[in-house]
N, C-alpha and C positions, 0 to 999 in steps of 0.2 A: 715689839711690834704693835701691842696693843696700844702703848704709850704714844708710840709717830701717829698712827691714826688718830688717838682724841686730840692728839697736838691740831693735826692738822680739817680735826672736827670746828677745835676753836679757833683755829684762823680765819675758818670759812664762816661762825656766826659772827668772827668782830668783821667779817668783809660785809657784811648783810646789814649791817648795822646803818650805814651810809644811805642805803634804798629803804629803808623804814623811815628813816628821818625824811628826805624824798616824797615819798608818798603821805606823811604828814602835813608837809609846809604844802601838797595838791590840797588836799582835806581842807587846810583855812584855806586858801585862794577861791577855794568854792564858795566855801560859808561869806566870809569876804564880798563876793559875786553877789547871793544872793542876799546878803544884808546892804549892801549901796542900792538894789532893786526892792527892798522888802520895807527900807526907814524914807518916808518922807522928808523930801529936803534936797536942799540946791545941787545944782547940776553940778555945782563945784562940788561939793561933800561925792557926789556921785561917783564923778571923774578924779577924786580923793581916793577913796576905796577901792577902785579902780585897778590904781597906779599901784598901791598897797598890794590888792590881793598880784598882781603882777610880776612886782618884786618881792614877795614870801617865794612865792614859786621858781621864779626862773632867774631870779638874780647866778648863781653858779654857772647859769648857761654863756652869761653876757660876759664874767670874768673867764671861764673858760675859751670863750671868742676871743677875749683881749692877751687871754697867756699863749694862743697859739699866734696870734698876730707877730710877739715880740718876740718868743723866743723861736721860733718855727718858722717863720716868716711867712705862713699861710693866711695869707688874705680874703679869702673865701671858703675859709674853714666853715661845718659843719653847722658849727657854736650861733655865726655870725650871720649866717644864711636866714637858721631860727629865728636871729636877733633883730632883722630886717625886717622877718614878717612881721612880729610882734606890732614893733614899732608902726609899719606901714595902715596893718590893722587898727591901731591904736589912732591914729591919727583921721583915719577916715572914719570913728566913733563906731569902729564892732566889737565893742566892749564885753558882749557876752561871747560870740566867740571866741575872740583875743585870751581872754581866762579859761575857755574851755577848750581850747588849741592845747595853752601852755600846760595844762592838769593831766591831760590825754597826753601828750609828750612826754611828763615827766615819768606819770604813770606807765605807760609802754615800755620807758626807760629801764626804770628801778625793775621790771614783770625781765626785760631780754636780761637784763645785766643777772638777776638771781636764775633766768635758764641756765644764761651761761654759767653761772660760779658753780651751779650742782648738777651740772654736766659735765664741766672739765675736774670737779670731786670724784666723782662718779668714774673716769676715767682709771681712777688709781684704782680701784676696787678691781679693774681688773688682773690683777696680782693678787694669787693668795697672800692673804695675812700670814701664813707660816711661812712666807718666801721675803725672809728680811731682804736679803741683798736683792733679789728680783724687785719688790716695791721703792727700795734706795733707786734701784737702775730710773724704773718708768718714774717715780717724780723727779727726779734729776733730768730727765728726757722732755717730760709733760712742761719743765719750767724753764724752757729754755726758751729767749725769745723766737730761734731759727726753728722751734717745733711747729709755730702756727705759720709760718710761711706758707700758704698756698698758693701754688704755681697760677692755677686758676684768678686767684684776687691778684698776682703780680701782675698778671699778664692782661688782665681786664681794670685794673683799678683807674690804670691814667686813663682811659676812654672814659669812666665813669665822672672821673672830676671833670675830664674835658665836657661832659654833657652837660654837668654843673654850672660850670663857669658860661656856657653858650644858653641855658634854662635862666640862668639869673641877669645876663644879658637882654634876650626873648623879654623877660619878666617886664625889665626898665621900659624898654620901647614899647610892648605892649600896652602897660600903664599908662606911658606920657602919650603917645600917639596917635591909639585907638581911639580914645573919647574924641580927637580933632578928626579922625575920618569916616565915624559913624554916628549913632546918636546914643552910643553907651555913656553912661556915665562914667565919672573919674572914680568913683565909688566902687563901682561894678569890675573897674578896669584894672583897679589897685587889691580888689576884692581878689581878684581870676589870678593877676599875676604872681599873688601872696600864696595862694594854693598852686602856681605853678612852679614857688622858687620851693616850696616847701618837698615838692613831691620830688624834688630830681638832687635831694640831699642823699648823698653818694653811702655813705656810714652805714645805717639801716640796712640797707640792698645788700651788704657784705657783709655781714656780722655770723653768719652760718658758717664760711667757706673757713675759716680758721679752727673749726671744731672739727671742720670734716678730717684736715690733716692730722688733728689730734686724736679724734675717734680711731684713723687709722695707724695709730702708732701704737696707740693702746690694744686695739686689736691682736697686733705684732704680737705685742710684750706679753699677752693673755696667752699665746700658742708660745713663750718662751722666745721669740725673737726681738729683740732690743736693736731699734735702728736709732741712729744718733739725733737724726732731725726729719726734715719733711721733705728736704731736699733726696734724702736716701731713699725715703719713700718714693717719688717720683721715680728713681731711674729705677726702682724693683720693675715699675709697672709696666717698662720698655725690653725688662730681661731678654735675651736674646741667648747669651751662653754663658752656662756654671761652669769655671776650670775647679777641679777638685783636688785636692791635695791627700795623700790616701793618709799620711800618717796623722794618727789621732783625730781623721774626721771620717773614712771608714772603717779604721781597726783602734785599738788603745794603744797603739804605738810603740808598745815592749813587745817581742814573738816570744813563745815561751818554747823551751828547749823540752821536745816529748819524749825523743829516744835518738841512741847512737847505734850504728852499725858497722863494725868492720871485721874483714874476713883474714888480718893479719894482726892486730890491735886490740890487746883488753880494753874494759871500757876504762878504766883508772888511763890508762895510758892512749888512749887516744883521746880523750877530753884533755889531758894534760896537751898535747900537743897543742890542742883546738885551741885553748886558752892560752899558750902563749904566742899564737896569731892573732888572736883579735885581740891582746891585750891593750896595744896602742890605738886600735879604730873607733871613729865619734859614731861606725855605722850602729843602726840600729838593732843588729842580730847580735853586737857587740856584746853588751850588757851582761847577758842571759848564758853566757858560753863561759864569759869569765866567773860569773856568780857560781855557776855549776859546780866548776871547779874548788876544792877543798885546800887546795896546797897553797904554798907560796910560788910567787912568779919570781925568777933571778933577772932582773930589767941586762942584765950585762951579757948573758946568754942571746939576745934578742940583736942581731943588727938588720942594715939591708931593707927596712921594716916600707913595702908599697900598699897604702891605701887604693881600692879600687872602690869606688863609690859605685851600689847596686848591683856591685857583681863579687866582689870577695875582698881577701887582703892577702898577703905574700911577705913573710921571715924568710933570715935566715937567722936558721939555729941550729948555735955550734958547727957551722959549715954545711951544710945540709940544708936546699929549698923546701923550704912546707908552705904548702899552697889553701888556701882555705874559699871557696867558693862557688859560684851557680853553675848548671850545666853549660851553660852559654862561653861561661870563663871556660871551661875544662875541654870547651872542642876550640876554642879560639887559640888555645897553647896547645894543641892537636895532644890532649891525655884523656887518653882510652879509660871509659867508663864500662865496667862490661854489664852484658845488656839484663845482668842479673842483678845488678846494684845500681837501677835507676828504678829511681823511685817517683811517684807522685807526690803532686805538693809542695811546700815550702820547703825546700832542702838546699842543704850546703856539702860541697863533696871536697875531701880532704886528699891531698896527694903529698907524698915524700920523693923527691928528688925525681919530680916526673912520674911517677906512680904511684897508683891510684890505690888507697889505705881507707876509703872508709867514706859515710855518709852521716848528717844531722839531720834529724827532722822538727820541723819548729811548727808549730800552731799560731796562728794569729786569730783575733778575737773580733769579729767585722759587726762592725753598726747594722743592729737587727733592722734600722728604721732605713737603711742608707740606699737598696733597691727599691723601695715606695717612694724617696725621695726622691729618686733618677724618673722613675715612673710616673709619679704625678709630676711634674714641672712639665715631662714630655706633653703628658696628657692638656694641663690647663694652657698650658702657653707656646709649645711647638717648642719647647726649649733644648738645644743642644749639649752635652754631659760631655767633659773632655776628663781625663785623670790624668794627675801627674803622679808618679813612683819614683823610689831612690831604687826599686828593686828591678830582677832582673827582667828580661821579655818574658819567657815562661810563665811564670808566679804571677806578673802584672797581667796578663793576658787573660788565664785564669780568674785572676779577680774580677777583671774589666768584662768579660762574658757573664759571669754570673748574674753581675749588677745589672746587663745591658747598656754599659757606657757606649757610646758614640766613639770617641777618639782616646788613643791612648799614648803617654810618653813615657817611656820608664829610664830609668838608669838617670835620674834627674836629680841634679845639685842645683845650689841655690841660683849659680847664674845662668844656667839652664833654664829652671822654671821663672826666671825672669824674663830669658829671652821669649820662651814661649809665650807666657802672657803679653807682652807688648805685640809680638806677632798675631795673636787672636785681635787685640785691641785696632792694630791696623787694620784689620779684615772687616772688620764689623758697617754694617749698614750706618750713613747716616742717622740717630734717631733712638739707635736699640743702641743697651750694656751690655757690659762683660764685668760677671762677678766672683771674686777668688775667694774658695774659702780653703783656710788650712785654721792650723792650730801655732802656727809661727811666731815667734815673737819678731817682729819688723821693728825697726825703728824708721823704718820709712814709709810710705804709703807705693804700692804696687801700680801698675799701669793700668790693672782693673778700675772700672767706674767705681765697685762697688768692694771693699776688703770686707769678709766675714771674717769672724775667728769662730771658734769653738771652742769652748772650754772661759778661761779666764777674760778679763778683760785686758785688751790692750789700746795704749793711747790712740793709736792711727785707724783703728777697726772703726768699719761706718756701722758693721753690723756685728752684734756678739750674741753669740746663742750655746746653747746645752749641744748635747748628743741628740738628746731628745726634742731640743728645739730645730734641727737639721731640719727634722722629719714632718713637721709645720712650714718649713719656708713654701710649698705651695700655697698654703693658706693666707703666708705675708705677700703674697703675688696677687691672689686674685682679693684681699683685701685692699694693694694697692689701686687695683684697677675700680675696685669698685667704688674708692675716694674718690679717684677721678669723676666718674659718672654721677656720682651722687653732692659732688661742687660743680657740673655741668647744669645739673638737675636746678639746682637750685639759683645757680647766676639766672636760667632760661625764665624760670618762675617769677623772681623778683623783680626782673628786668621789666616781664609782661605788666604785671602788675603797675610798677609805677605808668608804662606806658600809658595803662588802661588809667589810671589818676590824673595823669596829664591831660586826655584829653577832654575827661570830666574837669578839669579844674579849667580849661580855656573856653568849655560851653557853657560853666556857670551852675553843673548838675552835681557840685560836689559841695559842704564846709570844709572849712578850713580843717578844722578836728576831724572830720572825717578823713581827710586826706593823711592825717600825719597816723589816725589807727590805721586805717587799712594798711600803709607802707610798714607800720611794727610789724601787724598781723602778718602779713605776708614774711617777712622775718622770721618771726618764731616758727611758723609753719615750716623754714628752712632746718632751723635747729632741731624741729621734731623729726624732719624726715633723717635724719643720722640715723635713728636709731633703726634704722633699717639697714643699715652696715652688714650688723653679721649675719645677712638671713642669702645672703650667694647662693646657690644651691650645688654648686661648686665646692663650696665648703664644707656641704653636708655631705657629699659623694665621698670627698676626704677624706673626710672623718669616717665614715662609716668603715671605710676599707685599713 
């Protein structure tokens, strides 16, 4: 573990490496500036250094203009917008500007691009270093390109370029026109319009809203929930209804067998029975009946052999019905349990040829975190709790009161709780998910928005989390929501901001350089307000409880 982090210590100083160089080649473009202002000598030598200190600095911006042109086929890329002003500047002789644009650009540059590298560094950190495979999960997540996907910048980005491409439009006409219908100069005109293309360069204004989805995944991954990308983030924050799968995400999924009882039966000889009932069943009581057992099973003794999923199984052996199962089976085949061997609890009732020989009682071992779970989701989000069981009404019902579930299905096999989830899925509002979590291994993806597992990882799972990570998924909820608000926060911020540049830059109250920091500033300012993510108070009521 120690080893991946300095690994990935020194990837992030050779990435640094690039913005020091950067902020060098700003350094001479200055000196440059003031040594053509500082040596006596012709306007040519002047307009010489000039052009030098111009191309030390921004030369990478004008080929990055011409590599999105060909291969991108973006014509009013970012690069190019820059590369106008420059130019425009340059030509209407604001030479010191023009150099102290291009230094403050680069500079701003090299300042976001190092917030961003050790912030989204910063992101892994939240995985302990003793959690190898937890830190594998979040940088394998963190480096995905579909992690930075913000709903927010999809959904705002083409308006942003459309203002672009209508600002550098504005700019053109501006420049040529005005000077013919007022008595500004072409100077003044080209001066306004070069601070007007600069300020409505779309990049800057969005450079935050990608951390925020990554802030929020990391978040996740910090409480133990591992979401696959930013798109699963999104529909956490819509949640509407958890279907719950009980095995292995509120019990460990083996019952353990605690004692036997029968009032005609040793116990040697009525486990032998018991075991060779369940000895053909995938059910889950299955297991723990046969293991009990010490002997050999004779599989040729065994025929007739009916699986009953969530309610028992049914031999025969050696001509003789033995029936092995829940109360619900034992009055539905109308066998008399008498009312002094009915028991509470997880139990299985054993009958021979129609009568009634005896009872199991089994224990299961329920997720201490799994009624906070149900509780808080209720609490932060109005969230509805539905559970699916293989087991019978009884037992489910039991469990589902303890927890406080909302809705319950039991006696459910897999096309069962398939049908059920699609049925939820059709019900749901416009807008809101439906999220399943079991422990299943699928090779498919469910009708739910959103598959959890628990436990290991599986391929189709949007979400994978612990036992213990269950008991955080409120936390991955209203972290969701607060990515929202805090990419809202910040579209609102930056948007103002340039507005307020624009119209400084069309009354002639702003530089050029000015224009291009305040629109960084405004920027980083986006990046720093993340770090107010985990401070929800939502979160702290959570946790505390």
């Amino acid at each position: 573990m120690a080893k991946a982090n300095s690994s990935a210590k020194r990837k992030a100083g050779s990435k640094v490496m690039p913005d020091i160089i950067t902020l060098a080649r700003a350094i001479v473009s200055v000196l440059l500036l003031v040594l053509a202002y500082s040596v006596s000598s012709s306007q040519f030598v002047l307009v010489l250094l000039v052009i030098a200190a111009i191309i030390v600095c921004g030369f990478d911006i004008v080929l990055s203009a011409v590599d999105k042109i060909i291969r991108k086929k973006d014509y009013l890329n970012a690069q190019l917008l820059i590369t106008v002003c420059v130019i425009a500047c340059l030509c209407i002789e604001c030479y010191t500007e023009t150099v102290i644009m291009l230094a403050v650009y680069q500079v701003c540059s090299a300042a976001l691009n190092y917030a961003v590298k050790r912030t989204r560094l910063g992101f892994l950190n939240a995985v302990s270093e003793d959690d190898a495979d937890g830190y594998s999960k979040l940088r394998s997540i963190l480096n995905s390109p579909a992690a930075a996907e913000n709903p927010i910048m999809s959904t705002f980005l083409p308006y942003f370029d459309l203002f672009s491409k209508a600002a550098f439009i504005v700019g053109i006409l501006f420049a040529v026109f005005v000077p013919m219908l007022t008595n500004m100069t072409y100077v003044m005109s080209i001066r306004r319009a070069s601070m007007l293309i600069a300020a409505s360069v779309p990049t800057v204004a969005l450079a935050s809203l990608p951390l925020c989805s990554l802030a929020g995944l990391s978040r996740c991954a910090e409480y133990g929930v591992f979401m696959k990308h930013s798109e699963v983030l999104e529909e956490t924050r819509n949640l509407a209804v958890v279907i719950y799968d009980k095995t292995d995400v509120f019990t460990d999924g083996t019952p353990k067998l605690v004692s036997l009882n029968s009032p005609v039966l040793d116990n040697e000889s009525f486990l032998k029975l018991a075991a060779y009932t369940a000895y053909r069943s995938q059910q889950r009581f299955a297991a723990p009946i046969v293991s009990a057992y010490s002997g050999d099973i004779v599989q040729s003794y065994i025929s007739d052999f009916n699986d009953i999923p969530g309610c028992g199984m049914e031999i025969s052996l050696n001509g003789r019905a033995v029936l092995l199962g829940t109360q619900e089976l034992f009055e539905a085949r109308n066998i008399e349990i008498p009312d002094t061997e009915r028991r509470d609890g997880y139990v299985l009732y054993l009958s021979i040829s129609g009568t009634y020989a005896g009872s199991m009682l089994f224990k299961e071992n329920i997720n201490p975190y799994a009624e906070s779970t149900v509780f808080n989701l209720r609490k932060v989000g109005n969230i509805k709790s539905v559970l699916l069981t293989e087991e019978g009404r009884e037992v489910s019902e039991k469990l589902a009161k303890s927890l406080n579930i909302d809705e319950l299905h039991c006696e459910c096999d897999f096309s069962e709780k398939a049908s059920i989830i699609q049925k939820y899925k059709d019900q749901l509002d416009q807008g809101k998910t439906l999220m399943y979590i079991s422990a299943e291994s699928l090779e498919y993806h469910t009708a739910a928005d959103i598959d959890a597992k628990v436990g290991a990882s599986f391929e189709n799972a949007d979400i994978v989390m612990s036992n213990i990570g269950l008991f955080c998924l409120p936390v991955a909820l209203t972290a969701a929501q607060r990515v929202r608000r805090l990419s809202i926060e910040n579209l609102i911020f930056t948007a103002s901001i340039k507005l307020a540049l624009i119209v400084l830059a069309l009354t002639g109250s702003a530089t050029l350089w000015f224009v291009v920091l305040i629109d960084f500033a405004a920027s980083m300012a986006g990046v720093l307000n993340i770090i107010r993510l985990p401070t929800d108070p939502r979160e702290e009521q959570i946790n505390e409880e």
